[in-house]
PASEBA-1860 file (N, C-alpha, C; in nm, 3 decimals):
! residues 204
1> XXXXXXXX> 9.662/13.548/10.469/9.696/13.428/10.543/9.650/13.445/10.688 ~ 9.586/13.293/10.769/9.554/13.328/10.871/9.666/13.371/10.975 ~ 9.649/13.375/11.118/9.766/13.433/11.196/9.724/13.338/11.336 ~ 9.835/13.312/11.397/9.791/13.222/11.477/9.828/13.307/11.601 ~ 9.761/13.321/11.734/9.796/13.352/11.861/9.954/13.352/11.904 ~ 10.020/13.397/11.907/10.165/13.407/12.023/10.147/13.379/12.131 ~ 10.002/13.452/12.200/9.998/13.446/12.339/9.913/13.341/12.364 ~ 9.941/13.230/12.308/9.820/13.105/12.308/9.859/13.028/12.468
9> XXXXXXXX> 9.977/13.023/12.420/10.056/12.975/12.597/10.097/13.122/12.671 ~ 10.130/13.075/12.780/10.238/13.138/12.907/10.354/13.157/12.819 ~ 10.398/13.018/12.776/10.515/12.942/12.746/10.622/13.000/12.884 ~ 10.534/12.932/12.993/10.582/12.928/13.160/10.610/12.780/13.146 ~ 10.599/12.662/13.041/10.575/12.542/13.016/10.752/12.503/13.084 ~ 10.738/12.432/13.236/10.888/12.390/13.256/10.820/12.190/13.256 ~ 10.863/12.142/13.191/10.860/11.974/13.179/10.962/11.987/13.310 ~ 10.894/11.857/13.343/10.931/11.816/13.448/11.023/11.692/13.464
17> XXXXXXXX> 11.062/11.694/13.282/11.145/11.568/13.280/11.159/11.654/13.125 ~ 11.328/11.574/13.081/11.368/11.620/12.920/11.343/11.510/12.841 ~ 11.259/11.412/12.901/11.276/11.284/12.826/11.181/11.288/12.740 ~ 11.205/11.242/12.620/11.154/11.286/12.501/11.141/11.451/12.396 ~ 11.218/11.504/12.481/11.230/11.613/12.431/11.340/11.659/12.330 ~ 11.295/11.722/12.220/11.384/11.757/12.094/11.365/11.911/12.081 ~ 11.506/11.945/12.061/11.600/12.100/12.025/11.543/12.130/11.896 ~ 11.526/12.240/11.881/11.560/12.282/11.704/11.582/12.421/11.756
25> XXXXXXXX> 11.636/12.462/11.565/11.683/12.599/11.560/11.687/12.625/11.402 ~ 11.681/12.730/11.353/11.669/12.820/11.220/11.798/12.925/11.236 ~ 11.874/12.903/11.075/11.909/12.984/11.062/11.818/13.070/10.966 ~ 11.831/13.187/10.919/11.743/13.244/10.817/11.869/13.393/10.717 ~ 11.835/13.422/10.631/11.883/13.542/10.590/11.860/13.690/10.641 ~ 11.791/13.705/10.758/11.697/13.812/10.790/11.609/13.792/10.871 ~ 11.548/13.897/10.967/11.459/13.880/11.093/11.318/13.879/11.022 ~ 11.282/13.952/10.870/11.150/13.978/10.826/11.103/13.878/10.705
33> XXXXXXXX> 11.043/13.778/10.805/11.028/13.674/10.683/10.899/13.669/10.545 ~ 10.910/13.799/10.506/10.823/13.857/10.363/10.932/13.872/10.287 ~ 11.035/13.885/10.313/11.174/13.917/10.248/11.259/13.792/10.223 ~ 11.232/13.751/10.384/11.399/13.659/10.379/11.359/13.552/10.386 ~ 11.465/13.411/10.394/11.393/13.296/10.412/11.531/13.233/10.489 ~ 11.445/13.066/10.513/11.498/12.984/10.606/11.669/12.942/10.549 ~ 11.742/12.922/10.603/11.849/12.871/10.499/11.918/12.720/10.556 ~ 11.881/12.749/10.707/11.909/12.603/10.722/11.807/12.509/10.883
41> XXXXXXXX> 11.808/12.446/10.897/11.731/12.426/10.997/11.749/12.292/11.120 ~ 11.777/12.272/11.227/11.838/12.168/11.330/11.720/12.133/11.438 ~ 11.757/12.029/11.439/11.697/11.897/11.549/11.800/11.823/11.578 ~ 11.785/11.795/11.740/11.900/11.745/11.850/11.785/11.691/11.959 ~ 11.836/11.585/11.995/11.720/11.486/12.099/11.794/11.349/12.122 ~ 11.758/11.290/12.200/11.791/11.114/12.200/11.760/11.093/12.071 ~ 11.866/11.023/12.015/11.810/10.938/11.897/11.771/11.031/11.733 ~ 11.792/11.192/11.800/11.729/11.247/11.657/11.885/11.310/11.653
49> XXXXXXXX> 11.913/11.347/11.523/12.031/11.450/11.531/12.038/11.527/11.383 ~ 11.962/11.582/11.299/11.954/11.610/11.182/12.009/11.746/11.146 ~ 12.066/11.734/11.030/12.068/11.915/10.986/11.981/11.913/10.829 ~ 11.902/12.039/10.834/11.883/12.066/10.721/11.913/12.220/10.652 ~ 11.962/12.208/10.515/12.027/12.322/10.460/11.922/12.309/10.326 ~ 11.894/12.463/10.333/11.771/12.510/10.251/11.903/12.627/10.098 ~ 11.873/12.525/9.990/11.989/12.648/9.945/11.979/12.695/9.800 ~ 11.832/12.680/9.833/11.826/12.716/9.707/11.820/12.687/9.601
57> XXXXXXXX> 11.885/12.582/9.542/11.966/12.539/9.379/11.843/12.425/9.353 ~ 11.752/12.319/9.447/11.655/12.283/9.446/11.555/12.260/9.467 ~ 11.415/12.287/9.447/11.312/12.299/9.510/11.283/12.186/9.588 ~ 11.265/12.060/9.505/11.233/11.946/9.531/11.302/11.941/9.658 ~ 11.420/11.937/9.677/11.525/11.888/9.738/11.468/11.977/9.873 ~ 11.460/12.112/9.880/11.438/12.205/9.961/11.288/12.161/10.038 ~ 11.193/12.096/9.955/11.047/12.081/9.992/11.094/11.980/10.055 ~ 11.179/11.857/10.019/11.178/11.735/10.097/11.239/11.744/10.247
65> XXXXXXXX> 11.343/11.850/10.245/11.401/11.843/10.367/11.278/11.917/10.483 ~ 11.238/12.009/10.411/11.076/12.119/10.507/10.981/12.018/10.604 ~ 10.940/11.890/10.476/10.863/11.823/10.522/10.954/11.688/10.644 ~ 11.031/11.675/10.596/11.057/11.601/10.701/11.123/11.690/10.809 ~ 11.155/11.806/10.841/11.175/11.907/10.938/11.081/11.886/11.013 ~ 10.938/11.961/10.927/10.787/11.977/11.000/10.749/11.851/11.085 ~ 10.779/11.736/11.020/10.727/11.636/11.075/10.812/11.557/11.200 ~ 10.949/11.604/11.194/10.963/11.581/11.344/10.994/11.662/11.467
73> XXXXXXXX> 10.904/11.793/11.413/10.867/11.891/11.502/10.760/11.843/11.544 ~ 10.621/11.792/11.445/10.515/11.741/11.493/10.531/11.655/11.589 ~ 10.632/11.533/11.550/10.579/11.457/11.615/10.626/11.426/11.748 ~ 10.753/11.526/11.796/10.839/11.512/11.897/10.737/11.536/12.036 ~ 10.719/11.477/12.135/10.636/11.472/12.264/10.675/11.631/12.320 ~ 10.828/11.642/12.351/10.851/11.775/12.380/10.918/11.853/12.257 ~ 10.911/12.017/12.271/11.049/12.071/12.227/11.117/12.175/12.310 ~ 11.217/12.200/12.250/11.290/12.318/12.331/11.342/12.389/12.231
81> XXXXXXXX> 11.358/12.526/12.297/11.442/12.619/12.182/11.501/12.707/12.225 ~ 11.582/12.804/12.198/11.554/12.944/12.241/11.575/13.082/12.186 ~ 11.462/13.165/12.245/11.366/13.218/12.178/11.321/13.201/12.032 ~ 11.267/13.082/12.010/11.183/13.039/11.922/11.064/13.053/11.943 ~ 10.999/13.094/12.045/10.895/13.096/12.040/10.839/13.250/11.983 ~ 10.936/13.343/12.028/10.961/13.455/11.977/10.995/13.491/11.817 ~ 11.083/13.398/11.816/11.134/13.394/11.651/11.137/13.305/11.584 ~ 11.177/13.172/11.574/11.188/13.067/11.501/11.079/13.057/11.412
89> XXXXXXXX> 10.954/13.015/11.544/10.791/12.988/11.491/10.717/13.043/11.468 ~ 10.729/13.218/11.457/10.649/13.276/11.373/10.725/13.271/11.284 ~ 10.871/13.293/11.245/10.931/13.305/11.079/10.882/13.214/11.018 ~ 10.866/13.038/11.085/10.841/12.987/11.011/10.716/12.968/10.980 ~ 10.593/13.019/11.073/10.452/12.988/11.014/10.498/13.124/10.896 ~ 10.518/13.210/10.890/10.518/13.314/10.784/10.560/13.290/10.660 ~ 10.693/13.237/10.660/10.839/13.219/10.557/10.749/13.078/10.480 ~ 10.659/12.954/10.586/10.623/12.903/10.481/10.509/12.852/10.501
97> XXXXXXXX> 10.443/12.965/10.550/10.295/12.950/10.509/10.191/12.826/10.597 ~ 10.241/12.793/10.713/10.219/12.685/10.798/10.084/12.725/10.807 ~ 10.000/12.647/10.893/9.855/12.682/10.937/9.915/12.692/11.058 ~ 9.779/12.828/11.156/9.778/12.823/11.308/9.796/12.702/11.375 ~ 9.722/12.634/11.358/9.698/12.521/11.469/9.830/12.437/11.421 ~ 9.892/12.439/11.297/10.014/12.351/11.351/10.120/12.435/11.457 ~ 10.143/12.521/11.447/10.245/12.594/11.505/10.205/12.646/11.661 ~ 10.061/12.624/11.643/9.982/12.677/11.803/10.046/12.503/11.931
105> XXXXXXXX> 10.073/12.378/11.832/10.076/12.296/11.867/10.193/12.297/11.914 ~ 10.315/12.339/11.818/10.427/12.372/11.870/10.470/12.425/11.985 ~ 10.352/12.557/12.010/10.386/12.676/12.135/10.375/12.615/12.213 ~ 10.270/12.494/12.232/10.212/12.485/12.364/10.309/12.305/12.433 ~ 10.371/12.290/12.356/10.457/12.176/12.376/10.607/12.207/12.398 ~ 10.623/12.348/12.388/10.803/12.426/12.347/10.847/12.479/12.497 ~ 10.950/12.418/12.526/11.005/12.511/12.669/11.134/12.565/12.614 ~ 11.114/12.709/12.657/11.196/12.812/12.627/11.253/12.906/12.713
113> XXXXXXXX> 11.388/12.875/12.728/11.402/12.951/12.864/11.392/13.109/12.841 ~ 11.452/13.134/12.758/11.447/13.304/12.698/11.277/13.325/12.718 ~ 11.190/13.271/12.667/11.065/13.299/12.697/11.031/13.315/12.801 ~ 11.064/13.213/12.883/10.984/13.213/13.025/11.028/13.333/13.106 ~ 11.171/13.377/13.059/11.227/13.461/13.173/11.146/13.580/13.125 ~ 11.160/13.625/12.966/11.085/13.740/12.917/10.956/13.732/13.036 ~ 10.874/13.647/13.006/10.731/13.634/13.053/10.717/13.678/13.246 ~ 10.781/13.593/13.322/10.841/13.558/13.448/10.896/13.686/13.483
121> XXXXXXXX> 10.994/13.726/13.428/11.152/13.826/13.489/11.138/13.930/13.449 ~ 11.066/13.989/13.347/11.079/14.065/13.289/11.213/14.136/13.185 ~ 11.282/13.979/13.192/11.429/14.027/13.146/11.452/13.892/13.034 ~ 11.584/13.971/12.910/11.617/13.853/12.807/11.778/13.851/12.874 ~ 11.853/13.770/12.789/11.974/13.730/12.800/12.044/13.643/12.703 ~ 12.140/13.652/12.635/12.190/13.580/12.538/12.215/13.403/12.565 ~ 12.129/13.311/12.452/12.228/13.167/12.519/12.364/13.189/12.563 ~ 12.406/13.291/12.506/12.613/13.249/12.580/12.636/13.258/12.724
129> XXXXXXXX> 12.564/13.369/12.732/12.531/13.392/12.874/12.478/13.302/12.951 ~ 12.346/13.261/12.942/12.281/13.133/12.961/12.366/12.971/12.976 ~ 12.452/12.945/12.909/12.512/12.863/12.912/12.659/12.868/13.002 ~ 12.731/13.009/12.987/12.850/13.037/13.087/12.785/13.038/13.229 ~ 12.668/13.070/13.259/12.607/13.049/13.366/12.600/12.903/13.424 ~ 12.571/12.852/13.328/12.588/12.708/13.403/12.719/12.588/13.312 ~ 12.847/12.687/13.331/12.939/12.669/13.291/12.968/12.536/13.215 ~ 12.902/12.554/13.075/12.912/12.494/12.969/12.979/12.551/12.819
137> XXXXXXXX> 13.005/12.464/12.732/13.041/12.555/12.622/12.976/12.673/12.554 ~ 13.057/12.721/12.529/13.012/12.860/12.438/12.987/12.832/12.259 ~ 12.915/12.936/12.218/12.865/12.945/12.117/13.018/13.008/11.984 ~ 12.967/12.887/11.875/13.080/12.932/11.844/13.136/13.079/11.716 ~ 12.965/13.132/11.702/12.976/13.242/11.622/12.823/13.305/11.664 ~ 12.765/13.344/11.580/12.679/13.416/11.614/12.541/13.435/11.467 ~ 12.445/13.495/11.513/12.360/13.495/11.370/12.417/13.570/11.261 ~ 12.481/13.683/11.265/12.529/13.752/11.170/12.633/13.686/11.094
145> XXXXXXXX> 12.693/13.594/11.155/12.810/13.520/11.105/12.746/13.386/11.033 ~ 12.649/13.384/11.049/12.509/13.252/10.997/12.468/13.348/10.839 ~ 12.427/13.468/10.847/12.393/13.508/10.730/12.511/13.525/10.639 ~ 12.626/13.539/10.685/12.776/13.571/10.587/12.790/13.444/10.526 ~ 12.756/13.316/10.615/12.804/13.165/10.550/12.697/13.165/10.438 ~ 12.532/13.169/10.491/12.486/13.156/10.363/12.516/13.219/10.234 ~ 12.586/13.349/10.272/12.570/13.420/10.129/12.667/13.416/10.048 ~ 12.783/13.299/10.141/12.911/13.302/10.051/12.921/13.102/9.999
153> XXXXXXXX> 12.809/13.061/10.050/12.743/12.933/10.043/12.845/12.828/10.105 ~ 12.876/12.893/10.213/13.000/12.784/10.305/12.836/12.679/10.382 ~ 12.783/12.603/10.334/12.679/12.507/10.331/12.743/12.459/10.523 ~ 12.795/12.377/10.516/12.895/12.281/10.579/12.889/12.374/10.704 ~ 12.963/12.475/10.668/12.974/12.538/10.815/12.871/12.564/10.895 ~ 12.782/12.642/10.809/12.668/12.696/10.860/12.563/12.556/10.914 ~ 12.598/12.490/10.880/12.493/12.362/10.890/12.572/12.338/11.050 ~ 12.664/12.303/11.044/12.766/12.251/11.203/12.741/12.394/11.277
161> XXXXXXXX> 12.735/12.519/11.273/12.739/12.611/11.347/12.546/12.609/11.404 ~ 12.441/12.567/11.319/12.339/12.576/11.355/12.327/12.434/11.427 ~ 12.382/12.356/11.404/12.415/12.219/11.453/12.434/12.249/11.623 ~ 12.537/12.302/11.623/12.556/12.348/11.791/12.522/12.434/11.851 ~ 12.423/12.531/11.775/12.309/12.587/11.883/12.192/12.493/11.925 ~ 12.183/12.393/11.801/12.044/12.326/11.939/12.084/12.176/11.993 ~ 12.234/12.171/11.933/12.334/12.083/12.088/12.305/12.145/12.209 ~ 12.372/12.263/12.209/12.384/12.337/12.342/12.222/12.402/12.413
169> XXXXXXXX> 12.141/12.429/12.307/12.033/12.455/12.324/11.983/12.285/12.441 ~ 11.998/12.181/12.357/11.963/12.104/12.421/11.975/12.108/12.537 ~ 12.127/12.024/12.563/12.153/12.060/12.678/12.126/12.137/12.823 ~ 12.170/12.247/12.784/12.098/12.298/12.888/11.994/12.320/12.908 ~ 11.869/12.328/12.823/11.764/12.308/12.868/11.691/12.165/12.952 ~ 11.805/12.033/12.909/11.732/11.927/12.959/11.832/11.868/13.130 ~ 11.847/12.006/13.165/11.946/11.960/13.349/11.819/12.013/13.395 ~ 11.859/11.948/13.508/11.725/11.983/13.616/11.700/12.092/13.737
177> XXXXXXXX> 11.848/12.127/13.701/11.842/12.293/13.780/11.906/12.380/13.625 ~ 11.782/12.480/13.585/11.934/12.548/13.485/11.968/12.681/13.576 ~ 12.069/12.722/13.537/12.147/12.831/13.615/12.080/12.939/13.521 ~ 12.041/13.089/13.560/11.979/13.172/13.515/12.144/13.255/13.513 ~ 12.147/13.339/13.402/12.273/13.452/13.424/12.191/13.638/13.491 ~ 12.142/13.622/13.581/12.072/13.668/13.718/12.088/13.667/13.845 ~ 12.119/13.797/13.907/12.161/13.801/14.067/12.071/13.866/14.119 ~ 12.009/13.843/14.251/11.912/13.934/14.299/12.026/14.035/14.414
185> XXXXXXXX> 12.024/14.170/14.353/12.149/14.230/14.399/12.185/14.255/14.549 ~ 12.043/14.235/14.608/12.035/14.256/14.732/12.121/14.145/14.826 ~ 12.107/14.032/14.764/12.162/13.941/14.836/12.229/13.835/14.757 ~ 12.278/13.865/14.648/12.399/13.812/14.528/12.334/13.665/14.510 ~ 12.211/13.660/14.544/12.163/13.479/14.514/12.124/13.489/14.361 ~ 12.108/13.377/14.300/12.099/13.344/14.172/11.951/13.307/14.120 ~ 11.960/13.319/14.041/11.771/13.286/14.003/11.811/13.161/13.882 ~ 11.726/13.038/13.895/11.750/12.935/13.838/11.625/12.884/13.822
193> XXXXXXXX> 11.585/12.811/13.741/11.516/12.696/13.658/11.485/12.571/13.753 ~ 11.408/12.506/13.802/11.432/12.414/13.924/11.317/12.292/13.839 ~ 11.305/12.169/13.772/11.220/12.124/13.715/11.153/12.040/13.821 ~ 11.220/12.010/13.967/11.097/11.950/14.055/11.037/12.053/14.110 ~ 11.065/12.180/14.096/10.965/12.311/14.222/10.847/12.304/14.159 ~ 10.765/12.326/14.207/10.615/12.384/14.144/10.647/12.512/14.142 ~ 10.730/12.611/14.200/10.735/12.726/14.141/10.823/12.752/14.036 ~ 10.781/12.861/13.934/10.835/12.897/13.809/10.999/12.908/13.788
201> XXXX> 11.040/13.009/13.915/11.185/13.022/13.905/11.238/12.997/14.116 ~ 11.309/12.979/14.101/11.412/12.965/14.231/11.534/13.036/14.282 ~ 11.543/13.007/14.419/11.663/13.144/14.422/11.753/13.033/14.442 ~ 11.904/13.081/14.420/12.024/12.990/14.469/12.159/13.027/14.507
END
C-alpha cells in the first residue's frame, strides 16, 4: 500500500477564523492499526454533530457509517483535532486503506494544537491539561477506558465519551486566544494560541 507524507504540512496551520470548521476523533482498540481497528468515530461543528460506532456485527452497516464519516471529513472547509494528525490519520489511512492524497488533504486543512506545539515548542501535553488551561471542562475518561467499553460492547457509552472529546476538542480549538498549559519560567508568562497574530505562539 502506498504511504502518504506526515511531513506534507508544518501543521503550524492556525485559521484565522473557526468558521466552518469541524472536530473529529477515533476511538480504536489499539495504537497499531495492522492489528487493531476503528471502533467508533466523531464529528462536532455548526450544524454537524454525528457519532459513529464501528462494531462489528455488520459490515454493510460498518461500510455505510466509514463512508459517510470520510465524506464529511472531505468535505468540511476546516478541521480540527487533537493529535490526529499524529494518530487519528495515519490509523485511519492504514486501518482502512485510504489513498495518500485523500488524507494528505486532510493534513493540510487540520489545526492541531498538540501538533503545532510538538512542531513550534518542542513540547506535548494532554487535552485535560489543554483545556484546564483555559478553564473549561474536563475529559470524562480516557483512551484506555474507550478500549474496556468496546470490549465489553457498552456501544452508548463509548459513543458519548468519544462524543465529548471532539465537543471539547472543538471548542477550544475554535476561541481566539487558546491558553497553552506552558510557563516561560523565567518570567511565569503563559504561551498561548493568538488567531489574529501573524506569529505562531504568544506570550501572556
Amino acid at each position: 500500500m502506498s504511504h502518504y507524507d506526515s511531513n506534507v504540512s508544518s501543521s503550524k496551520y492556525i485559521p484565522d477564523s473557526a468558521q466552518g470548521m469541524v472536530a473529529f476523533d477515533i476511538e480504536t482498540t489499539g495504537l497499531d492499526p495492522s492489528v487493531c481497528v476503528v471502533t467508533a468515530a466523531c464529528v462536532y461543528g455548526e450544524g454537524v454533530e454525528e457519532t459513529f460506532l464501528f462494531k462489528g456485527e455488520s459490515e454493510a452497516e460498518d461500510a455505510e457509517g466509514r463512508v459517510r464519516f470520510l465524506g464529511l471529513l472531505d468535505a468540511a472547509p476546516r478541521l480540527c483535532s487533537f493529535n490526529g494528525i499524529r494518530f487519528d490519520i495515519p490509523f485511519l489511512h492504514a486501518a482502512w486503506r485510504l489513498s495518500p492524497e485523500r488524507v494528505e488533504a486532510w493534513v493540510l486543512k487540520t489545526f492541531d494544537v498538540f501538533e503545532a506545539c510538538k512542531l513550534g515548542l518542542n513540547t506535548t501535553f494532554s487535552l485535560n491539561h489543554l483545556l484546564f488551561a483555559n478553564r473549561m471542562e474536563s475529559k470524562s475518561g480516557s483512551g484506555g477506558q474507550a478500549i474496556m467499553l468496546a470490549q465489553t460492547k457498552q456501544w452508548d457509552a463509548l459513543g458519548a465519551y468519544c462524543m465529548q472529546d471532539t465537543r471539547l476538542t472543538y471548542l477550544v480549538s475554535s476561541q481566539r486566544v487558546i491558553a497553552l498549559p506552558l510557563l516561560l519560567k523565567s518570567s511565569q508568562r503563559q504561551f498561548a494560541i493568538d488567531r489574529t497574530s501573524s506569529a505562531l505562539f504568544q506570550m501572556w
